[in-house]
C-alpha positions in Angstrom: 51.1 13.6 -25.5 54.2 15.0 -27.0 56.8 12.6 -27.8 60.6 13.3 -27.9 60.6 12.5 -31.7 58.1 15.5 -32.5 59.9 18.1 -30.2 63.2 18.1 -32.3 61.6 19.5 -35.3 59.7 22.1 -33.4 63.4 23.1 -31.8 64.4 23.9 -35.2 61.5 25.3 -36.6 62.8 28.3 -36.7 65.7 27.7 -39.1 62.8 27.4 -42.1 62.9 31.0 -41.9 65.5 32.5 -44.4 66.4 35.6 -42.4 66.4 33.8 -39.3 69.3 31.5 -40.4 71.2 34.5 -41.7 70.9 36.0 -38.4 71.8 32.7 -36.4 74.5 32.0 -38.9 76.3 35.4 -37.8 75.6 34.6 -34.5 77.6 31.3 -34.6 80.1 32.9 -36.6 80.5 35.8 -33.9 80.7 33.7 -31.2 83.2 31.1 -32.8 85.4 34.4 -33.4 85.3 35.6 -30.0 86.1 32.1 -28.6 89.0 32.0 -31.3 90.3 35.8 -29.5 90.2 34.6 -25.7 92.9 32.0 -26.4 94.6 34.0 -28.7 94.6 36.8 -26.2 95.8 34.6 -23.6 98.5 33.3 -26.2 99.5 36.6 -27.0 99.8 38.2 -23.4 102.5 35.3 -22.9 104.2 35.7 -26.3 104.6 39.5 -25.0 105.9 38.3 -21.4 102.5 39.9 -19.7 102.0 38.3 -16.2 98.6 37.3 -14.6 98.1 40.7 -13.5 98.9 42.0 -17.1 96.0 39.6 -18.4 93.7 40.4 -15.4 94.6 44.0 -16.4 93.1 43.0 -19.9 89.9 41.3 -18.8 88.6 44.3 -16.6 89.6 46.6 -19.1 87.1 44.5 -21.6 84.2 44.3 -18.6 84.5 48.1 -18.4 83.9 49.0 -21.7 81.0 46.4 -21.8 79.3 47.9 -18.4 80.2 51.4 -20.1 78.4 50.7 -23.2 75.3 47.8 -22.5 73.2 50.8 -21.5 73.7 53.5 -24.3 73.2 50.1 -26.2 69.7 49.4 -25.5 68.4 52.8 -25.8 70.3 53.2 -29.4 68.7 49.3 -30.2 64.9 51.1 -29.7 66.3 54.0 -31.6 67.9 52.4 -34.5 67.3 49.5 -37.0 69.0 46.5 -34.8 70.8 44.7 -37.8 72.0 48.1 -38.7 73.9 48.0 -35.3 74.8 44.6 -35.5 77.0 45.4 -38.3 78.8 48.4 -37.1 79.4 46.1 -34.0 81.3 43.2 -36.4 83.1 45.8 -38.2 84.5 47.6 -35.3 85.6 43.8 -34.5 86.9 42.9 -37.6 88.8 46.5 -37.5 90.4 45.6 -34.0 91.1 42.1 -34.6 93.1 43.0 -37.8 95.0 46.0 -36.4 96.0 43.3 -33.3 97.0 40.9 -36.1 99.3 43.3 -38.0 101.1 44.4 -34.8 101.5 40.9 -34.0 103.1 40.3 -37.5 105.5 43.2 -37.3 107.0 42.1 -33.9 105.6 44.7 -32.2 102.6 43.9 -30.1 102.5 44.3 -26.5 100.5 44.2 -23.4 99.1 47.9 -23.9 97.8 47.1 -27.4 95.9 44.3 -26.2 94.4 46.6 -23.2 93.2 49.2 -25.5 91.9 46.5 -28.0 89.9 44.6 -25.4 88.3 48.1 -24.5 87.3 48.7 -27.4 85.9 45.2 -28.2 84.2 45.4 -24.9 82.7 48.9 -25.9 80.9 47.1 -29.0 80.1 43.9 -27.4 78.0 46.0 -24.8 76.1 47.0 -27.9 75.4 43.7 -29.4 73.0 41.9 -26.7 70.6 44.3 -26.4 70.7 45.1 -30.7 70.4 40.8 -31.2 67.1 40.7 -28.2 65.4 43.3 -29.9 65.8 41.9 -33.5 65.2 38.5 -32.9 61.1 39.2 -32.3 60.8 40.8 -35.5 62.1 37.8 -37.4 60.7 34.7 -35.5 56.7 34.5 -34.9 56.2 34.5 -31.1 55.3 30.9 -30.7 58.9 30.1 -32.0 60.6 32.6 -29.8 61.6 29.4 -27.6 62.8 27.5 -30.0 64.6 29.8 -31.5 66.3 30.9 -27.6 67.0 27.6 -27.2 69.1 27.2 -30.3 70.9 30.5 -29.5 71.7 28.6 -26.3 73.3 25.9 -27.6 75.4 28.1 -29.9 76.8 29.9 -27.3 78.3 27.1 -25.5 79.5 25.1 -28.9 80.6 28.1 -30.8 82.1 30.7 -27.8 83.7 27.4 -25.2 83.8 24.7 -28.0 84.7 25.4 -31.5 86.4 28.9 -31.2 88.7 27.5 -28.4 89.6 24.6 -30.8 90.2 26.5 -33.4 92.5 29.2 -31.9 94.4 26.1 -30.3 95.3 24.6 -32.9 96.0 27.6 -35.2 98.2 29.0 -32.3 99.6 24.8 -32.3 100.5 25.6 -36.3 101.3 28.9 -37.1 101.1 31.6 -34.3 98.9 33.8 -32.4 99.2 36.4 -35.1 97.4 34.5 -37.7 94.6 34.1 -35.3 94.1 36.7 -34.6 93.2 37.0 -38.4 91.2 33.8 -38.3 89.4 36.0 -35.7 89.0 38.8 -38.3 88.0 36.5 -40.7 85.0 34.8 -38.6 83.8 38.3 -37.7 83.9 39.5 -41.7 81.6 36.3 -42.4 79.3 37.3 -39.6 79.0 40.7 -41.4 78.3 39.8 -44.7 75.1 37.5 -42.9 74.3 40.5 -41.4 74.4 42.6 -44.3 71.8 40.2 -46.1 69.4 41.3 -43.4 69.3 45.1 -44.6 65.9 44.6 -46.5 64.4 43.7 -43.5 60.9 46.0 -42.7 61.5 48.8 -40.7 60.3 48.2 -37.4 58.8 51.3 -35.3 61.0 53.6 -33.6 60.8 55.0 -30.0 59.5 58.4 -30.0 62.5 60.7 -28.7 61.0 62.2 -25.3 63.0 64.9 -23.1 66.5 64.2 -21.5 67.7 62.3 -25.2 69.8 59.6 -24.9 69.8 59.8 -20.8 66.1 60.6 -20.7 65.5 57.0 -22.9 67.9 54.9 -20.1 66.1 56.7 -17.6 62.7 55.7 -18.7 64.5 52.4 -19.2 64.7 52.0 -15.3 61.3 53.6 -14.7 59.8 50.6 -16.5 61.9 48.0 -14.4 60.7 49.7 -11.2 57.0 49.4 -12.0 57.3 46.3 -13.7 57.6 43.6 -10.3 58.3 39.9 -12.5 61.1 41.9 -13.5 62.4 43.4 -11.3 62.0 41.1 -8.7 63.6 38.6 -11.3 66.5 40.9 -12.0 67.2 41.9 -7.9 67.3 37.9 -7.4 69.7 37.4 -10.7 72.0 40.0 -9.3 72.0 38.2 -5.9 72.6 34.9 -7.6 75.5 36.5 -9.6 76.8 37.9 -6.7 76.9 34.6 -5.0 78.3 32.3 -7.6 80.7 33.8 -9.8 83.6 34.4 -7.5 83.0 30.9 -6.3 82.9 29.8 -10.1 85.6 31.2 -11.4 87.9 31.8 -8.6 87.7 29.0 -6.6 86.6 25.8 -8.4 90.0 26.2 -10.8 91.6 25.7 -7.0 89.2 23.0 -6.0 90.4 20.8 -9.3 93.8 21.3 -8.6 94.0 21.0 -4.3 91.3 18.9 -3.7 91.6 16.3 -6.3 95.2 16.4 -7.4 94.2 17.5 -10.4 95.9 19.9 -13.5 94.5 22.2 -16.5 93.0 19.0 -18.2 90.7 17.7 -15.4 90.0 21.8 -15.0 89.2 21.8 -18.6 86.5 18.5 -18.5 84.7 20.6 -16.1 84.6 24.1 -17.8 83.5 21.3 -20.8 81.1 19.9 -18.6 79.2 23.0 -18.1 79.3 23.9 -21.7 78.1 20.6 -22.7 75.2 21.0 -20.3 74.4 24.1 -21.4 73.7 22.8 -24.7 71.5 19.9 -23.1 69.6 22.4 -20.8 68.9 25.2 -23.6 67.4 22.3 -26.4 65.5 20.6 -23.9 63.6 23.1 -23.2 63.4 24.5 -26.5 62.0 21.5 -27.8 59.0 21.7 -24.9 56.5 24.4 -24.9 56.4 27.2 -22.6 55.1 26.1 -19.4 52.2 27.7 -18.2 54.0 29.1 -14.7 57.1 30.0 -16.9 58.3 32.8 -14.6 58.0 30.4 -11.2 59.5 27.1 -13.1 62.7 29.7 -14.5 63.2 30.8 -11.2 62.7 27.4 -9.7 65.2 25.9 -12.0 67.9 28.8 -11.1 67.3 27.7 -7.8 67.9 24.3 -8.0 70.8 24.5 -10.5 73.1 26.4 -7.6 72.8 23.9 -5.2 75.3 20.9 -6.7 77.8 24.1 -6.0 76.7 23.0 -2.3 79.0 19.9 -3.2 81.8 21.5 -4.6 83.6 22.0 -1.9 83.8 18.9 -0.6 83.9 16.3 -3.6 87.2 14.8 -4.0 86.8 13.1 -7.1 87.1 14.5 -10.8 84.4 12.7 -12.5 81.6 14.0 -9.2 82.8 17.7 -10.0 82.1 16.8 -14.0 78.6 15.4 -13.0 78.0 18.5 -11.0 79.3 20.9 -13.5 76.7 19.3 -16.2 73.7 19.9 -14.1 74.7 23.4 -13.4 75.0 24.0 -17.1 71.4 21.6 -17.6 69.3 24.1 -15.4 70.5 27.6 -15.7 71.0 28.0 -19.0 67.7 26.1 -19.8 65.9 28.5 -17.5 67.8 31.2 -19.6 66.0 30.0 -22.6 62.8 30.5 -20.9 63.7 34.3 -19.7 64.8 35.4 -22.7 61.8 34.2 -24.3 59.8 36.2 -21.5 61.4 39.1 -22.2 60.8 38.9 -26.1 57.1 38.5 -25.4 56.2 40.6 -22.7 58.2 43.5 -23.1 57.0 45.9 -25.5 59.2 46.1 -28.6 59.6 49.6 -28.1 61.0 49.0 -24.4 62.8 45.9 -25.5 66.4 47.0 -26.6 66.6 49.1 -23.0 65.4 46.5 -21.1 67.4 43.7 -22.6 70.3 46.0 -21.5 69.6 46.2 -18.1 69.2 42.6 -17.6 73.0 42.5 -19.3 74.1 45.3 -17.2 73.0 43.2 -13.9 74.6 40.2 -15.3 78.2 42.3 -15.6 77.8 45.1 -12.6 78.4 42.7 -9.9 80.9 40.1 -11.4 84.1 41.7 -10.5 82.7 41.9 -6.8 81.5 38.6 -6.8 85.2 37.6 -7.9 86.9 40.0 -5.3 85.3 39.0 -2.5 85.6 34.9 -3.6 89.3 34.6 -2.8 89.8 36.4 0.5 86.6 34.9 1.7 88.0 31.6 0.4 91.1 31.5 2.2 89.2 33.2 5.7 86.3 30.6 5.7 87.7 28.1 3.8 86.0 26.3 0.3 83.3 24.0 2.0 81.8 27.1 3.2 81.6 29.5 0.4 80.4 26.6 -1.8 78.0 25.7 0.6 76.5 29.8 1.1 77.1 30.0 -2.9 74.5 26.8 -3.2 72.0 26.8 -1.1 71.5 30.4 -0.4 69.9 31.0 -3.6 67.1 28.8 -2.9 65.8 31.1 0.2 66.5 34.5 -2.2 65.1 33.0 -5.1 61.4 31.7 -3.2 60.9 34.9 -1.2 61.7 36.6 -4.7 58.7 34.5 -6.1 56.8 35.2 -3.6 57.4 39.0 -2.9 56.9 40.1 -6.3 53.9 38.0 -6.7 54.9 35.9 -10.0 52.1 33.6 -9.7 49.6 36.0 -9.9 51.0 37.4 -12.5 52.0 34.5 -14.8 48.0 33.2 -14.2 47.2 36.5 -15.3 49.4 36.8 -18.2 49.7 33.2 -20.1 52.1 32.8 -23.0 51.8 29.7 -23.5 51.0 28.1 -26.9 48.3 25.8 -25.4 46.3 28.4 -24.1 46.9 30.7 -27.4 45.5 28.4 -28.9 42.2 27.8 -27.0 41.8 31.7 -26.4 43.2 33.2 -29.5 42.2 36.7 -28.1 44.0 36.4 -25.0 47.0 38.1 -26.1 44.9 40.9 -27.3 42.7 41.0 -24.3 45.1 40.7 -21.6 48.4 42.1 -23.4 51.6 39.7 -23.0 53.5 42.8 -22.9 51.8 44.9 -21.0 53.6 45.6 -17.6 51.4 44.8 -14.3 51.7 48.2 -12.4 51.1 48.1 -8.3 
């Protein structure tokens, strides 16, 4: 039996690699950068006098230019070499991050300036998930795709919620939000350079361009979902998850903290810590296991049960219950997020995987600002017990009959990935095709 002291190293396997730590190292330095530009934005909206609608203004500005771009994104990451558009992406943010910084120097920046800049950093950030999914298979062997998923998972939370928030804080504390918005600049220039190191990397094999061009690729990009039923029955019950949750998340629990338990922006930051903390947990946990053998019914299991402490959210009237919940949110859906992407990097075809990787980003973003619409009305009409009850255990029914519909048992017997049985059937893989889709 596996002990705990021989899963570490296999977690960071993949760091032996020379390209792979150039490519996580830009990754940590991207996200610490953009967690360094929220506050600074936030900073910089209140330096300019901006009002909450002036910053929500800002935000759905960003979203759109993200839901604009994450499609065009994955058909140009099966066109194009992926690190190539990795770099473009951290130049165009280095570029906007800068120009932001100089207006702020000269006095002059205001709330339209930081509209058009979070457009345009939302436009290239739409291009980065998709470009990163598809590169990562080509760099990391297949039996470390988990591992290496797992430590991208703990990044996001330390760098993006952690670190960059830190930082930004206390440049902001020092000097002001115009030299962060240079330290900004700065992180994302590091992250290019890393990139840059990547540009001997083989040449992987490009999608042949069939009719309709760029539209025609997206198109075919859907096709594939459609016949493909693990995904899309995964992706239907994601965007009903997503649907549920966020408003609830991120409109309500702020509310929760502070009318429920009499508590302020600290308590409401231990939480948003909590989850980021957990995150961490959940992603190298189950980096440091193997695959399991029913991956896609244990992912979707674990989404399941990670919504239901929301269940408790509405009710719980102490700070350090809503911490505890927060965690295990954090613990099983982004360790089950580990899992999925590693599905995705092993049983979509590599030509397919840039387009794909874009829908599943495109669900993830499409139905946010409803979710978030909806949450506060709702809220007020039913009151918070309820929402947070629907937003916990309704998941559950969505995600089993999800399970169930699109037959993901059958189909993860039928097509194993994990290492165990690689290893006992080295021709399974060949003979039964990890990426081949399952038509019908």
């Amino acid at each position: 039996m596996t002990t705990p002291a021989t899963r570490v190293p296999r977690a960071l396997r993949p760091l032996t690699g020379g390209r792979y730590r150039l490519l996580a190292g830009a990754l940590a330095l991207s996200l610490m950068g953009g967690g360094v530009w929220i506050v600074t934005l936030v900073a910089a909206v209140w330096a300019a006098g901006g009002t909450p609608t002036d910053l929500s203004f800002i935000m759905t500005a960003n979203a759109i230019g993200m839901v604009v771009a994450v499609l065009f994104g994955g058909a140009l990451a099966d066109r194009l070499p992926q690190q190539r558009i990795l770099a473009v992406v951290e130049a165009g943010r280095v570029l906007v991050a800068s120009a932001v910084g100089a207006l702020a120097l000269l006095g002059v920046l205001e709330v339209w300036h930081l509209a058009v800049a979070a457009i345009v950093i939302g436009l290239v950030e739409g291009m980065f998930y998709p470009a990163y999914s598809a590169l990562l298979p080509r760099i990391v062997p297949g039996e470390q795709l988990l591992a290496a998923n797992g430590i991208e998972g703990m990044l996001r939370p330390v760098a993006y919620q952690a670190a960059g928030p830190a930082l930004g804080g206390l440049v902001i504390a020092v000097w002001s939000p115009a030299i962060a918005f240079w330290v900004v600049a700065g992180s994302q220039l590091l992250a290019l350079v890393l990139l840059l190191g990547l540009r001997r990397l083989p040449a992987a094999e490009r999608t042949a361009v069939g009719s309709g061009g760029i539209f025609g690729d997206i198109g075919r990009g859907f096709k594939y979902m459609v016949r493909t039923p693990w995904l899309l029955g995964t992706l239907i019950y994601a965007s009903a998850v997503i649907l549920l949750i966020m408003g609830p998340l991120e409109v309500l629990m702020p509310f929760a903290v502070r009318d429920h338990m009499g508590g302020g922006t600290v308590e409401y930051a231990f939480v948003l810590a909590a989850f980021g903390v957990g995150a961490a947990v959940g992603s190298l946990t189950v980096a440091s296991l193997r695959l399991p053998r029913r991956y896609l019914t244990i992912m979707n299991l674990m989404w399941c049960v990670g919504c239901i402490p929301l269940a408790a959210m509405g009710i719980v009237d102490q700070i350090w219950i809503m911490v505890v919940l927060a965690f295990s949110i954090g613990v099983l859906t982004d360790g089950a997020g580990v899992i999925w992407g590693t599905i995705l990097q092993r049983r979509v075809p590599p030509e397919m995987l840039g387009r794909v990787s874009s829908l599943d980003f495109f669900v993830s973003l499409a139905l946010m600002p409803v979710s978030m619409a909806l949450a506060g009305p709702i809220g007020e009409a039913a009151g918070f017990p309820i929402v947070f009850l629907v937003a916990g255990l309704a998941p559950i029914v969505i995600g089993v009959v999800a399970v169930l519909a699109f037959r993901m048992p059958q189909d993860e017997i039928a097509h194993p990935l994990s290492d165990e049985e690689s290893e006992i059937d080295p021709d399974a893989q060949e003979t039964l095709g990890p990426t081949a889709p399952i038509h019908g």
